[in-house]
BAKOL-371289 format. One record per residue (C-alpha): x, y, z; residue in three letters. Coordinates in steps of 0.02 Angstrom, whole numbers, always signed. Example, Ala and Ser with C-alpha at 12.3 -4.5 7.8 and 13.67 -1.06 7.14 Angstrom:
2
> u v w vexgu
> +615 -225 +390 ALA
> +684 -53 +357 SER
//
This chain:
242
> u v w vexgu
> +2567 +5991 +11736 UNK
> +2421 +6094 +11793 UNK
> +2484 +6160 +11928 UNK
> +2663 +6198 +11847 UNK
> +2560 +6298 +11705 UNK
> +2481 +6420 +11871 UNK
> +2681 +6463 +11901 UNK
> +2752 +6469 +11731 UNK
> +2720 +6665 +11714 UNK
> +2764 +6709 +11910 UNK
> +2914 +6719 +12001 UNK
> +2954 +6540 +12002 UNK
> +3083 +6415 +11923 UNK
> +3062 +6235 +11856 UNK
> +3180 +6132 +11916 UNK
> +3185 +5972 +11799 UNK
> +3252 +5798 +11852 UNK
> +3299 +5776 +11641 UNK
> +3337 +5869 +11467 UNK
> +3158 +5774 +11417 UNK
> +3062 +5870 +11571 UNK
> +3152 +6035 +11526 UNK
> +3104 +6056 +11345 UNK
> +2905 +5980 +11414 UNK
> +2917 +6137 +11540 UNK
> +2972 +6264 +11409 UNK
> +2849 +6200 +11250 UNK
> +2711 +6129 +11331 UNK
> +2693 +6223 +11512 UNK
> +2779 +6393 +11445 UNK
> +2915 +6414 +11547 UNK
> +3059 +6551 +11497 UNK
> +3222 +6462 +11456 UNK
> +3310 +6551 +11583 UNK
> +3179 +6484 +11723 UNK
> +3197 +6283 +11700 UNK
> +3352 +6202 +11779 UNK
> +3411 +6036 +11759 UNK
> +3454 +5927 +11896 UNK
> +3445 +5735 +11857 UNK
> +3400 +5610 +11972 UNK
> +3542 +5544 +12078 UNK
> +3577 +5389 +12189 UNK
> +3696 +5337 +12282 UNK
> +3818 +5229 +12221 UNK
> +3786 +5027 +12251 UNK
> +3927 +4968 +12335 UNK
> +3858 +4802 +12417 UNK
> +3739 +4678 +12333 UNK
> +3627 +4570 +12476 UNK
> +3582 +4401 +12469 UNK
> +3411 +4373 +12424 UNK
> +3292 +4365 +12547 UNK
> +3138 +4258 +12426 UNK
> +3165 +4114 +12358 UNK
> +3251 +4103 +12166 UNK
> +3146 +4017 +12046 UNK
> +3224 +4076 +11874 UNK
> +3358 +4021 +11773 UNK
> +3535 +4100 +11814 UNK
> +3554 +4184 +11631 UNK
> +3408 +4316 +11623 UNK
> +3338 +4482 +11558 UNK
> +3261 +4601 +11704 UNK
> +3155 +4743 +11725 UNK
> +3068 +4839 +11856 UNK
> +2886 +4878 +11853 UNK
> +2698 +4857 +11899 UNK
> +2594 +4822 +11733 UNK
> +2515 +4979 +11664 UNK
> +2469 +5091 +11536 UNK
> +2626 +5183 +11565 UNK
> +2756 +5024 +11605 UNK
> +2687 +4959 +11423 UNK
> +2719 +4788 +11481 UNK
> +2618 +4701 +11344 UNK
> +2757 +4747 +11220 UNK
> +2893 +4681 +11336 UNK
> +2808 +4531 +11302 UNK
> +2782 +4538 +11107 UNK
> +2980 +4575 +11130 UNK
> +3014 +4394 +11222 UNK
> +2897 +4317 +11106 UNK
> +3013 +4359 +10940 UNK
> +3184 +4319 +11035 UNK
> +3112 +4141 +11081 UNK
> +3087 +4110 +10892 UNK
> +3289 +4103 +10882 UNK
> +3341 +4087 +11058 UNK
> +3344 +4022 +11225 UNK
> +3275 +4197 +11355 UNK
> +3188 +4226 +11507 UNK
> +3135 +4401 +11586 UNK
> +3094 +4411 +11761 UNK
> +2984 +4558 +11787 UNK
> +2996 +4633 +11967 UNK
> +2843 +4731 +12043 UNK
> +2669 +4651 +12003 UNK
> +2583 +4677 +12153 UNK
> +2488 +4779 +12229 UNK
> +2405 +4925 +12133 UNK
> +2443 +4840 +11930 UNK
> +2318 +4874 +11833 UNK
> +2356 +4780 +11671 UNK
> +2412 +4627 +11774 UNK
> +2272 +4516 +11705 UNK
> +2314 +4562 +11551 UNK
> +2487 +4540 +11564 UNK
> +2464 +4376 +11626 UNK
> +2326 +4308 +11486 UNK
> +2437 +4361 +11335 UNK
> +2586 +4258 +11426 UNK
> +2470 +4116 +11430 UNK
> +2418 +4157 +11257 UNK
> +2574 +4151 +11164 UNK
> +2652 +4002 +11287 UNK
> +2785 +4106 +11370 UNK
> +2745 +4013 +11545 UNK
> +2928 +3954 +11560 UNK
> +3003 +4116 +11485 UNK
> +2936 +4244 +11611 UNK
> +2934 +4245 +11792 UNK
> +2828 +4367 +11875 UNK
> +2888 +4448 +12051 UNK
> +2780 +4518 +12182 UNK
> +2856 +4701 +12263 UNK
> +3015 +4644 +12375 UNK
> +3146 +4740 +12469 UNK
> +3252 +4857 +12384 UNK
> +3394 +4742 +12417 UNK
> +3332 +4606 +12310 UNK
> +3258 +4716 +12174 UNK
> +3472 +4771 +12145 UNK
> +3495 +4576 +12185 UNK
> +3410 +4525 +12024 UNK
> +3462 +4682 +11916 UNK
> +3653 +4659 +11968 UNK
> +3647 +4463 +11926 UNK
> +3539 +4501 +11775 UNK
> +3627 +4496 +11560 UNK
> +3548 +4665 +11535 UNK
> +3399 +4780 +11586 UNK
> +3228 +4822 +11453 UNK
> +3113 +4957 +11489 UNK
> +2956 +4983 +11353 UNK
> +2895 +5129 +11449 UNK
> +2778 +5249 +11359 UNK
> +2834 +5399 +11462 UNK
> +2940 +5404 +11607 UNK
> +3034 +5562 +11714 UNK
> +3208 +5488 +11749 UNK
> +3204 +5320 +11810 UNK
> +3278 +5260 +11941 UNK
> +3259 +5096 +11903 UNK
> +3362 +5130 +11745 UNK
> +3482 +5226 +11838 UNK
> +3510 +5077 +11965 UNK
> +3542 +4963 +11841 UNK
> +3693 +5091 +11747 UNK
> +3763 +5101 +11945 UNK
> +3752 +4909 +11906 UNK
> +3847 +4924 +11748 UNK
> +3700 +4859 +11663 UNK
> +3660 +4893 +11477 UNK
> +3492 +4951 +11442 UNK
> +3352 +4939 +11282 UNK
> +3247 +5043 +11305 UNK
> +3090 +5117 +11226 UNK
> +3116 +5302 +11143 UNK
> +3025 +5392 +11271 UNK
> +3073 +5547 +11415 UNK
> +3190 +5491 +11556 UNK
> +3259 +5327 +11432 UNK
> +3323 +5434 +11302 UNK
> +3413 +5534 +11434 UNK
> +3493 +5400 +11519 UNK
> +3526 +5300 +11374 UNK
> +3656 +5343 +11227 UNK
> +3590 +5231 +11084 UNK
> +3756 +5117 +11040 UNK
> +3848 +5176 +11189 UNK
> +3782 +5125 +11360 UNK
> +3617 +5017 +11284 UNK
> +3496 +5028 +11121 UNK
> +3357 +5158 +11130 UNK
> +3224 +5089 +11030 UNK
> +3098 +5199 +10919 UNK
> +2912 +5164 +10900 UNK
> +2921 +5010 +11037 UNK
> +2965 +4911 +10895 UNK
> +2964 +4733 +10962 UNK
> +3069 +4644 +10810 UNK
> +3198 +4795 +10831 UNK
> +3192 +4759 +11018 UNK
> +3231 +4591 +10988 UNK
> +3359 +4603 +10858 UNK
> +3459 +4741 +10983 UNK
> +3434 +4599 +11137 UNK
> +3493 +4468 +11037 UNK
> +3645 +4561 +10969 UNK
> +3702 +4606 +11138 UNK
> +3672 +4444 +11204 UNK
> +3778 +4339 +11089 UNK
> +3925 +4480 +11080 UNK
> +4009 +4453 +11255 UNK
> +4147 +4591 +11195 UNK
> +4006 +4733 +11156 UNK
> +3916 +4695 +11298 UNK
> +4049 +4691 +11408 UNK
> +4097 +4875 +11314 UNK
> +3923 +4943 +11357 UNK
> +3927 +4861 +11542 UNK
> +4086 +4982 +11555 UNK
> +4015 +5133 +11470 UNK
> +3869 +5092 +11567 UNK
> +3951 +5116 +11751 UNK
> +4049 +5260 +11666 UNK
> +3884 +5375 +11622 UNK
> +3804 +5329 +11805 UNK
> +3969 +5388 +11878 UNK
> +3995 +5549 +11794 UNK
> +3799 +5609 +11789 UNK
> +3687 +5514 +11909 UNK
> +3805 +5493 +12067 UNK
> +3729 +5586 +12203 UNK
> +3894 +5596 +12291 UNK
> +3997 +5696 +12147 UNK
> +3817 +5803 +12105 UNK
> +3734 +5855 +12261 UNK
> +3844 +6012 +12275 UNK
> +3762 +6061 +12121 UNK
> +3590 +6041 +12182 UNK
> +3660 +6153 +12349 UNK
> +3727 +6268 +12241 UNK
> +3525 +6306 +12144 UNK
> +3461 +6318 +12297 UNK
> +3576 +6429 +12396 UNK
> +3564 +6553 +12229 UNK
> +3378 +6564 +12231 UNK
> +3347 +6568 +12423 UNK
> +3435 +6740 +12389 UNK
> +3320 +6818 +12254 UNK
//
């Protein structure tokens, strides 16, 4: 943000990747209105699911995210979340992206010992791109607790999935996600509202089936990079000029 405050008063534009960055660049780095853009982040659409190349050792019916354990990932309250659905019900959340640089990962891993969720959560090292969509696009639904985001790509692979989404309230899963449309959007990482909104989904095939579809919908219409990147050629081409 440093660096974006040195430009706000020059001749520069912001160009945002979500709503949540834009109104960041105009109240807290000063930008003019009329000099932040909005351009979300785009993918291409996922049109072929690979095999997967590690072996499987979760149940078929699961919960996914994406993630290395950190401040920022809030992983710790992904797993206050699993603890209050196993009160009622049968879950299991495989977390992809614990190696490497993951900072909380011994913490992550001593509260899961701590509050007996061995059999409940399966922790993945980083894999191929190919089996990270693998596991989202054979997953019941995708959970994010993020404390701040941009816009997720993670989130907006598993829409492209037509994958319904809770999510924490936070920038990037607030724009992606339309609380009772496409996935719950959950204030104050509230883990018994968290669990309550997983559960409901879970044992109501015909709303999450509705969600799955409103899901693909929203990824189609805002986050294909195949129907949008005219747009982004069209912001460039009009300030290369000036």
């Amino acid at each position: 943000m440093y660096i974006e405050k040195i430009f706000a008063n020059s001749n520069s534009i912001l160009l945002a990747s979500s709503n949540s960055e834009k109104d960041r660049g105009i109240n807290e780095v000063n930008y003019l209105k009329e000099k932040v853009i909005v351009f979300n982040n785009c993918i291409n659409p996922i049109t072929k699911i690979e095999p997967l190349s590690i072996p499987k050792t979760w149940p078929d019916k699961y919960i996914c995210t994406v993630g290395r354990p950190s401040y920022q990932k809030n992983i710790e309250a992904m797993i206050d979340v699993i603890y209050e659905i196993k009160k009622t019900q049968t879950i299991h959340l495989v977390l992809v992206g614990v190696g490497y640089y993951s900072p909380d990962l011994e913490n992550v891993k001593n509260k899961i010992k701590t509050l007996k969720l061995e059999d409940e959560i399966t922790l993945l090292n980083w894999t191929s791109r190919e089996d990270v969509l693998h596991i989202i696009s054979k997953s019941q639904l995708y959970i994010s607790t993020a404390r701040y985001e941009g816009l997720p790509y993670s989130v907006i692979e598993s829409l492209a999935l037509s994958k319904p989404c809770v999510v924490s309230d936070c920038d990037g899963n607030r724009d992606l996600i339309i609380d009772g449309n496409n996935g719950f959007v959950i204030k104050n990482n509230n883990s018994i509202l968290f669990s309550e909104k997983i559960i409901n989904l879970l044992n109501d095939s015909n709303l999450l089936e509705t969600f799955s579809e409103n899901a693909f919908q929203s990824f189609n219409e805002n986050y294909n990079i195949n129907l949008n990147i005219s747009g982004l050629e069209d912001i460039y081409l009009k300030y290369a000029k000036n």
